[in-house]
C-alpha positions as CSV (number, residue, x, y, z in Angstrom):
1,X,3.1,6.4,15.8
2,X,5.5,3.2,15.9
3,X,9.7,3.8,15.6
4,X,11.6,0.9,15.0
5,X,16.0,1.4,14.2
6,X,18.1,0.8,11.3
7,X,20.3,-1.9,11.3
8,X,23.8,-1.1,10.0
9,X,22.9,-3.7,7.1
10,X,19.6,-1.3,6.7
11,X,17.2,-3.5,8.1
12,X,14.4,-2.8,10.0
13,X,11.2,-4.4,11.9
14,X,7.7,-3.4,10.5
15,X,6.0,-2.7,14.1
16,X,3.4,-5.3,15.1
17,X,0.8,-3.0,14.9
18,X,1.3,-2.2,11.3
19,X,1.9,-5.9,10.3
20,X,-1.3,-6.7,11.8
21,X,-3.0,-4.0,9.8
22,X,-1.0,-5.1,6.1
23,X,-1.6,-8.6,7.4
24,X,2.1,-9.1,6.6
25,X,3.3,-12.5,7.3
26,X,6.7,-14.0,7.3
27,X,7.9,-13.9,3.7
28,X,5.4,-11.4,2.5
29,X,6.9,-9.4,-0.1
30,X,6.5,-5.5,0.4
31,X,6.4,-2.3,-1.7
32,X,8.2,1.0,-1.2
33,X,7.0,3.7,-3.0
34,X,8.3,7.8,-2.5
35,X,5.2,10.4,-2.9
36,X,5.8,14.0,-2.1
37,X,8.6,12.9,-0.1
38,X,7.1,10.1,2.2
39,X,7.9,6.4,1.9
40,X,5.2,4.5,1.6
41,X,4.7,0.4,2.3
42,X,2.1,-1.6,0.4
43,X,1.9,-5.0,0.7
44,X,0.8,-6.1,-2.7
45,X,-2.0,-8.8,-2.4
46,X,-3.4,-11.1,-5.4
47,X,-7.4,-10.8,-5.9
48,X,-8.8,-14.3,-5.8
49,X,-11.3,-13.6,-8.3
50,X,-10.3,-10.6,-10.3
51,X,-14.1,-10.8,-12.0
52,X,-16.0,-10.3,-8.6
53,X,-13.3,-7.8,-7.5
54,X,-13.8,-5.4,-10.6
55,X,-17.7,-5.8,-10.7
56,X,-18.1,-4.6,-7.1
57,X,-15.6,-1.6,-8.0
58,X,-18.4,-0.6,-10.4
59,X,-20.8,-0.3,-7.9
60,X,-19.0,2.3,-6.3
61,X,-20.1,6.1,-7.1
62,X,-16.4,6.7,-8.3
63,X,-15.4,9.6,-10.6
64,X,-12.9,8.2,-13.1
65,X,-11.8,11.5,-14.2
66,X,-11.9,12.8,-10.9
67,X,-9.8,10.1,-9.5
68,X,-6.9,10.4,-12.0
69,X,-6.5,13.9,-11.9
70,X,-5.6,13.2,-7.8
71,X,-3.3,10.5,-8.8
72,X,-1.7,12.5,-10.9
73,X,-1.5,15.7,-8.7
74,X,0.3,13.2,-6.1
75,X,3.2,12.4,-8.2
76,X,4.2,16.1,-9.3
C-alpha cells in the first residue's frame, strides 16, 4: 500500500511505485472513476494501431455476454 497527503489546494503525489506501473509521465493526463465506492486512476493510453490491437482481442477466449453482464454488475 502507498499514502501520499492532500494538499490544502487538493493535490496530491501519485507514489513512484504506481507511476511506474501506469507509466505516468510528467503531463500524463489521468482518469478518476468511483465504482462501488472506490476511486479508481486510469491512465488513458492511445493504441498505435487500433487494427492489430482489436485483432489480437479476438484471439482471446472472451465471453462477450459474460463480460458485460460483470461490467454492468460493477456499476449498480
Amino acid at each position: 500500500m502507498s499514502e501520499t497527503k492532500v494538499t490544502t489546494k487538493y493535490q496530491t503525489t501519485i507514489p513512484e511505485d504506481i507511476r511506474k506501473y501506469l507509466k505516468v509521465k510528467p503531463g500524463s493526463k489521468v482518469e478518476w472513476y468511483m465504482v462501488k465506492g472506490f476511486a479508481i486512476v486510469d491512465v488513458p493510453n492511445k493504441i498505435k494501431n487500433p487494427v492489430d490491437f482489436l485483432t489480437s482481442q479476438i484471439k482471446l477466449d472472451l465471453d462477450a455476454v459474460k463480460l458485460v453482464k460483470e461490467s454492468r454488475e460493477d456499476f449498480k
